[in-house]
Phi, psi and omega in degrees: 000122183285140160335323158311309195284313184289341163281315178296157187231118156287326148294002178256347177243183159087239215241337181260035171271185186224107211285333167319316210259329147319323188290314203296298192275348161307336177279280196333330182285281197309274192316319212268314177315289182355289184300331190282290231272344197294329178265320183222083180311298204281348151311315177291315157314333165280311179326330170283298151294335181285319192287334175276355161307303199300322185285316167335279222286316178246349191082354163213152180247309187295122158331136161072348187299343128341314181255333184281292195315325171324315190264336175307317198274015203251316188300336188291158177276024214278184108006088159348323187290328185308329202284155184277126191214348154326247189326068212216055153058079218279168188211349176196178172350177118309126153081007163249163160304020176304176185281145167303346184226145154352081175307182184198148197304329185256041157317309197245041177276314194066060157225180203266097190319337171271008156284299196296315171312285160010294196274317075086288199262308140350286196294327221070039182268311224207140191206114199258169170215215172279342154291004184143201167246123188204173209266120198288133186302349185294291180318311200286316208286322166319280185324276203310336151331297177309316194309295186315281203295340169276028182225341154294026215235136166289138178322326150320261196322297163354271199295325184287305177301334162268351166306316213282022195241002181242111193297146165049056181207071191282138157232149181269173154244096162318079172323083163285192212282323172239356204234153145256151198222131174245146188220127180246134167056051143323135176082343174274154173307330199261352177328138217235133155259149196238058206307159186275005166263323163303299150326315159331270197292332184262356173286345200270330189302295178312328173287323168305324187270349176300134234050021175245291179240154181316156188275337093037274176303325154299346156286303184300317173281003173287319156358269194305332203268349168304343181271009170250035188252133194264333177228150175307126202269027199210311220225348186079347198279161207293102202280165181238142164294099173188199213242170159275026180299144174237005165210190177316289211282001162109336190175169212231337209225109214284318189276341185247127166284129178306164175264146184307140142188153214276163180184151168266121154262019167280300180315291170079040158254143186268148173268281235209121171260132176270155156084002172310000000 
């Protein structure tokens, strides 16, 4: 990882920046150059560049603009269209009624998630300590394995294979705009939309797991285990740690807070909601 890399924020930049809040700390930058150079121009001109480096790079410079930019940017006279309202790690179509979160293959398993860990835990899938839960290397390299050949696989084939691992639940494919999408029990109320790297990763999971634990419980854990996915399980590229912001500070509207997820920012799909 280059220095550069260890500096940028992604959820704050690219197609997800929030330009009110860009503009708020580009003046701050500027006034502060100001003040500095009124004593030391050149001092004052690197203060100006380093900083406007920095808001390129992370989207903000001013300490805290997080916790302050909602109600600044939602209080301004700027224009709506400014605020970013696009990119928001998409979970079903552009412009269709998909779900707010990832579906997933065990939606209807109905078991109790502190069981299926257990059990989990047990099989050797997943091995905890004081630091956490994290993935036993027998079990990762098993998934990932699995991983490779479903992701060469066209969205048909997809879709015909993850139909087979779900009873009375056939699945289609749903055409977006740049994308395919596999959806179990179209058109039913209970219907499961699927990006195809969420199809990826829990058809490789269930299968990974097959024979270690019942198949039930391999639904059910396909879910969860998506939040330890380290690359895009469809395109490969390095998933981000990030937010449903819709400014710096995550939202514009002070009572609903964003949600935590995991996400390609290749894709511009979400894998995984932490606190789901």
């Amino acid at each position: 990882m280059s220095s550069l890399d260890a500096i940028r924020r992604p959820e704050h930049t690219g197609d997800r920046r929030c330009w009110p809040c860009t503009l708020v700390n580009g003046v701050a930058v500027l006034a502060t150059a100001f003040l500095v150079a009124r004593r030391r121009r050149g001092l004052g001109l690197v203060v100006a560049v380093l900083g406007g480096v920095l808001v390129w790079l992370r989207g903000y410079v001013v300490p805290y603009t997080p916790a302050f930019a909602p109600r600044l940017v939602a209080a301004s006279p700027l224009p709506d269209d400014w605020f970013h309202t696009e990119t928001q790690y998409r979970t079903a179509p552009e412009g269709s009624d998909g779900p707010e979160a990832p579906g997933t293959l065990g939606a209807d398993a109905g078991l109790d998630g502190e069981e299926t860990l257990s059990v989990l835990l047990d099989a050797g899938a997943v091995e905890a300590d004081d630091d956490g839960i994290r993935l036993t290397p027998t079990f990762e390299e098993a998934w990932r394995a699995e991983m490779t050949p479903l992701a060469d696989r066209d969205t048909e084939a997809l879709a015909a294979s993850v139909g087979g691992v779900v009873p009375d639940r056939p699945a289609t494919v749903v055409e977006g705009i740049d994308d395919e999408w596999v959806v179990l029990g179209d058109g039913t109320p209970e219907e499961t939309w699927l990006s195809r790297p969420v199809a990826v990763a829990e058809l490789a999971a269930v299968r990974a797991l097959d024979g270690v634990v019942s198949a039930d419980v391999a639904r059910q854990a396909a879910g969860p285990l998506r939040m330890f996915l380290s690359t895009c399980p469809d395109c490969g590229t390095p998933v981000v740690e990030s937010t449903t912001a819709t400014c710096c500070g995550g939202y514009t509207t002070p009572l609903s807070a964003p949600d935590d997820v995991l996400a390609c920012p290749s894709c511009q799909l979400r894998l995984f909601t932490f606190g789901e």
